[in-house]
N, C-alpha and C positions, 0 to 999 in steps of 0.2 A: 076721658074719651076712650074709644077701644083701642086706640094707640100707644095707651099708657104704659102698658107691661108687655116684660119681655116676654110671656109667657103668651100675651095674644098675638106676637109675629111671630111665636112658633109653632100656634094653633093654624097660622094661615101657608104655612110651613109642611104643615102637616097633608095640607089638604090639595098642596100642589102638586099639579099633574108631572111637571115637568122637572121635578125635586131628585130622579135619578140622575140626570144628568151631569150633575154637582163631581159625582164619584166618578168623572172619565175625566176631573182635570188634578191636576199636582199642585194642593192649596197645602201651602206652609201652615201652622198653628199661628194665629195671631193675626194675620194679615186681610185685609179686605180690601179687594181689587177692588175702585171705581175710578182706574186709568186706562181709558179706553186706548189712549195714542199709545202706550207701550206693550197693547196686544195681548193685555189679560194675563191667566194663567196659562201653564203650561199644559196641552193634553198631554195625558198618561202613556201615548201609545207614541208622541213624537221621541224621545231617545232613540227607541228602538228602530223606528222606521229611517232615521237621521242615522243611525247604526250601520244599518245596513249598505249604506254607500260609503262609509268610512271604511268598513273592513271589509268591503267585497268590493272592488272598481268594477261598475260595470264593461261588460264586454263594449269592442265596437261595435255599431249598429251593424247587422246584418244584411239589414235590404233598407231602402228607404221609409220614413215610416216607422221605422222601429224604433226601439231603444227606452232608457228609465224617462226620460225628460217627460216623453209625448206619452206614457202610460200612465204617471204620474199626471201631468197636465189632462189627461181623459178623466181619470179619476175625478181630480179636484171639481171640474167641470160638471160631471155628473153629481158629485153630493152637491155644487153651489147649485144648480138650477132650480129646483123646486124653490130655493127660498128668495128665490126674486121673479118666480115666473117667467121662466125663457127654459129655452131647449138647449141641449148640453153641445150642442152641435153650433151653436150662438154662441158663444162664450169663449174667449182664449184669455188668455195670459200674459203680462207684461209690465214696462216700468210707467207709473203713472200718467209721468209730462210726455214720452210718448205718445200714449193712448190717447191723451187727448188732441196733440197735434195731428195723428193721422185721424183722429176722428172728424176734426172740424174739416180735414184736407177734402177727404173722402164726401163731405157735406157741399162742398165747395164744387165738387166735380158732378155732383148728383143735380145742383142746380146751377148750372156753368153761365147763367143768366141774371145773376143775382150778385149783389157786392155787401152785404152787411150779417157779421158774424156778432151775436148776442150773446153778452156771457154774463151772468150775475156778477153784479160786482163782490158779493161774500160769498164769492167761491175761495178758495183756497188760495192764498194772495201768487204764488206762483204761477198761477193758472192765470193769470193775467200775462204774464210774460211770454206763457205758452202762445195764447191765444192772438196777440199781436204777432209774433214770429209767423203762425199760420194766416192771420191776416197779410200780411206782408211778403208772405209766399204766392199765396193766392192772389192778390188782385185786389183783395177786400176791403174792408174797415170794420175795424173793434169797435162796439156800441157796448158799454158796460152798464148794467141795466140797475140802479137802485131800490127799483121797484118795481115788479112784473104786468103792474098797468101801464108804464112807460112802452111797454110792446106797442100800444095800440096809437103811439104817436109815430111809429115809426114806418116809412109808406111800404104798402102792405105788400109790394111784388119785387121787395130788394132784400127780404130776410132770408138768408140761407137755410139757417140755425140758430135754437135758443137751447144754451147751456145753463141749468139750474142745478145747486143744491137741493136734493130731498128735504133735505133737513136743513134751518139756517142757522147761524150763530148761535141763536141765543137758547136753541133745541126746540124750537118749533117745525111742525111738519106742515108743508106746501102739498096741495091738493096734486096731484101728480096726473092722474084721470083727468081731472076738469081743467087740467092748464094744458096737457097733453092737447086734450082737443081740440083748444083757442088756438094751440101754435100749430095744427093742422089745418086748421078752417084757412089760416093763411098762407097753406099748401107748402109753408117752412118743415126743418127738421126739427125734431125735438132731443136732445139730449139730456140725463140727469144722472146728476153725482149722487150713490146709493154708499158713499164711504161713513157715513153716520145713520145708517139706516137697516141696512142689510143685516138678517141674523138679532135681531131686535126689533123690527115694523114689521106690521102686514106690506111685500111690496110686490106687487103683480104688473112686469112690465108687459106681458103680453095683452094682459085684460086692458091696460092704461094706454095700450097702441103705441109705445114708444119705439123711435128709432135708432138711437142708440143709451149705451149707459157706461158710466165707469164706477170703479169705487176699491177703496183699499180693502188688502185682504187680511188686516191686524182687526182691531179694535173688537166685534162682538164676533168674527168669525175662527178666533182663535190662530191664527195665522202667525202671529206672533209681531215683532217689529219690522223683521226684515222680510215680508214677506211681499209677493209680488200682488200688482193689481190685476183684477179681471176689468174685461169690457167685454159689451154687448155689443151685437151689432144683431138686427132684425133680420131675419130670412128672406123678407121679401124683396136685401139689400145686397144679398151677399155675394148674388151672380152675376152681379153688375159688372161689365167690364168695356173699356174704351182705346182706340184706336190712336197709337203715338208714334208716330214716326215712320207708315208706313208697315208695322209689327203691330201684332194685337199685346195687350201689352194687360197682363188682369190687374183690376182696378182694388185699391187697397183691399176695399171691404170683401173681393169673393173667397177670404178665410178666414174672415176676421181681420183685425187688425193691430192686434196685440206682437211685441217682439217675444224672441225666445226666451223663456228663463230658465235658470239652471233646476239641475234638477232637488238639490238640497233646500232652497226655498219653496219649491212645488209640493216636496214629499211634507214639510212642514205644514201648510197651508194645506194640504189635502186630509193630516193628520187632525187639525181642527174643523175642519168643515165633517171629518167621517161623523163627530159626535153629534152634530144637528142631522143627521140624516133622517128621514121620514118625521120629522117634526112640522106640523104644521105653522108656516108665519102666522097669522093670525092668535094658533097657541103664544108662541112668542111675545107678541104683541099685549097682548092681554096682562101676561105676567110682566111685563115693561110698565105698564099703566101701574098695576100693581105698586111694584117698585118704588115708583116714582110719589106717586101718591102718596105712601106710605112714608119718604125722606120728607115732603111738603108739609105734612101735618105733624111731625116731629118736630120739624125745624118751628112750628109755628106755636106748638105746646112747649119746647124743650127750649128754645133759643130765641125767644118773642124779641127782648131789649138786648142784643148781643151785638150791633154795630153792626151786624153782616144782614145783605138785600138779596131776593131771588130776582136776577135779572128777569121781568118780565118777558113775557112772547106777546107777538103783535094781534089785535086785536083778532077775534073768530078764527086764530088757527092754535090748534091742540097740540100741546109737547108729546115732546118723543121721548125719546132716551135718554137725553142730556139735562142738566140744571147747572146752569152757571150763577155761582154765587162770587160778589161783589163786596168788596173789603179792603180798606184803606193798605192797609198791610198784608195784600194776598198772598206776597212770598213768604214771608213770615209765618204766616198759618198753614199755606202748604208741606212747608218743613215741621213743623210744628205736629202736623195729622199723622207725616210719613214714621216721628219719632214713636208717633201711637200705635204706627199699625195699619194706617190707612192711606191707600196710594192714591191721592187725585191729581190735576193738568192746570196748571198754572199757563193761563192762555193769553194774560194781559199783565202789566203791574199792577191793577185791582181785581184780576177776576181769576175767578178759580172753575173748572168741569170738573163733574158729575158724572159719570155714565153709569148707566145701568145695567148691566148684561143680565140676560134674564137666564142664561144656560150654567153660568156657576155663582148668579148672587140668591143668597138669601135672607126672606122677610128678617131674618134676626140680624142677618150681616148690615141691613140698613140701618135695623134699631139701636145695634152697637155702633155703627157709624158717626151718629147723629148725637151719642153721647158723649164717644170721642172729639167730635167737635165742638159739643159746647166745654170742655175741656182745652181744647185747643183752643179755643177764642178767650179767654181766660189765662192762661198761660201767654198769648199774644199782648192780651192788655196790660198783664202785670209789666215787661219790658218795651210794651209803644209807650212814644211821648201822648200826649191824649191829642184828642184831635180837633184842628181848629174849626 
């Protein structure tokens, strides 16, 4: 098959548009990121710009307004918007569980009529915790959704908000446009987590009519691990403001809702995001499919009878950027890839992520990937007891 040589993923290597990109990040010899959770490689340009606050302390702000933090947070704002479709004036900065509590608060006061906060249940297991604390502030109740037709049991003028994963578990992508709309027809909010999405999907929240969004700013946007989350909040949300106490008092959303972050995680996160700038998602998107595609049909030439499964995705919706692969002895082979060369996410005791970035992976870094592991699955089996 044309899969077969390494010479035809670097034919297709060759021919990709987006194959400069590779050279703005700091890749060791040997190594092949597909550890999305530790924030990829490093860009080229972050020492320096992380430099620059080491040896120079910024002065104190001048006037209000000023200073590295909010120049930095402008910046980062500006290269993220194109790639999720929003406006840079949308977008702040902050710590995850945050973000999303003032989100669902802020959802909460939008419809002060309303008692039930919907949160997928495979969001991020933390965000459950989040989400009842904001339940339990508010008034609410946490309705944790298994499955996004469950919405339609739920009586139609008591939904605040519905919180969704872009992306679910297993890397499947959720129609974001055609659920957006469902959770509008029933004049609810719509929220969606773009942390497994952004910077590797097409994701247009403005086209999609969303009302808010959040999502980490490691994994395809270069940000690194420590780096802070953005959120969205809609424009049409953001002047909102309500009357407490006798004082008008502005309501979370008229700046956003994001808290402050410092400025060394900002300049980091601003330092990955410079290198996607004027790329189009859609490009992105395209070489993700790629990718992917291309680790599927190795795994399925190179690794047929190997004891390891591609966790399916549910029926009629299309993978993303992720492949979790399923193996008695997950830990074991994730140490086993790292000793190769290759960094994946050990996300369960039998399953292991895959991600793809399509900004510094290439068709050969899969090819080699793939042969590292059938490598590594062999080296697993020679020390597993076999299995019952």
């Amino acid at each position: 098959m044309w899969t077969s040589t390494r010479p035809a993923a670097a034919a297709l290597d060759d021919a990709d548009d987006l194959a400069s990109l590779r050279a703005h990040y700091r890749l060791p010899p040997g190594v092949i990121h597909l550890d999305g959770g530790a924030g990829g490689p490093q860009p080229r340009t972050t020492p320096a710009r992380l430099r620059r606050f080491v040896d120079h302390r910024p002065e104190p702000r001048a006037r209000r307004g000023d200073g590295e933090c909010r120049r930095e947070a402008r910046g980062a704002a500006t290269a993220l918007a194109p790639l999720i479709g929003a406006a840079p004036e949308e977008i702040t900065f902050g710590e995850p569980s945050i973000t999303l509590f003032k989100a669902l608060l802020a959802a909460a006061r939008l419809r002060p009529h309303r008692r039930i906060l919907a949160l997928g249940r495979n969001c991020f297991a933390g965000d459950h915790y989040v989400a009842e604390s904001a339940a339990r502030f508010t008034g609410c109740t946490l309705h944790l959704l298994d499955h996004v037709d469950e919405l339609a049991d739920l009586p139609a003028d008591q939904v605040v908000i519905v919180a969704l994963a872009h992306t679910d578990p297993t890397g499947a992508v959720r129609d974001a446009a055609a659920l957006t709309s469902a959770i509008r027809e029933r004049d609810a909010l719509a929220l969606w987590d773009l942390s497994y999405s952004a910077g590797a999907l097409d994701v247009d929240l403005d086209a999609w009519g969303v009302d808010f969004a959040i999502g980490a700013g490691h994994r395809f946007l270069g940000g690194g691990a420590g780096a802070p989350s953005y959120c969205f909040v809609a424009d049409r949300h953001r002047a909102r403001t309500r009357v407490c106490g006798g004082g008008v008092v502005l309501h979370p959303l008229s700046s956003g809702f994001g808290d402050p972050s410092s400025a060394l995680p900002l300049a980091e996160l601003h330092a990955g995001l410079s290198v996607l700038r004027d790329v189009p998602p859609a490009a992105l998107a395209a070489k993700t499919r790629g990718l992917v595609s291309l680790f599927l049909r190795r795994l399925d030439e190179h690794c047929p009878d190997a004891g390891i499964d591609v966790v399916p995705t549910p029926p009629g919706m299309p993978r993303g950027a992720q492949v979790l692969l399923r193996h008695p002895h997950a830990q074991r082979l994730g140490d086993a890839l790292y000793n190769r060369g290759v960094l994946v996410e050990g996300v369960e005791p039998d399953r292991l992520r895959f991600s793809f970035a399509p900004s510094w992976l290439r068709h050969v870094d899969v090819w080699e990937a793939t042969d590292e592991l059938h490598g590594a699955l062999h080296d697993v089996a020679a020390v597993s007891p076999p299995r019952r």
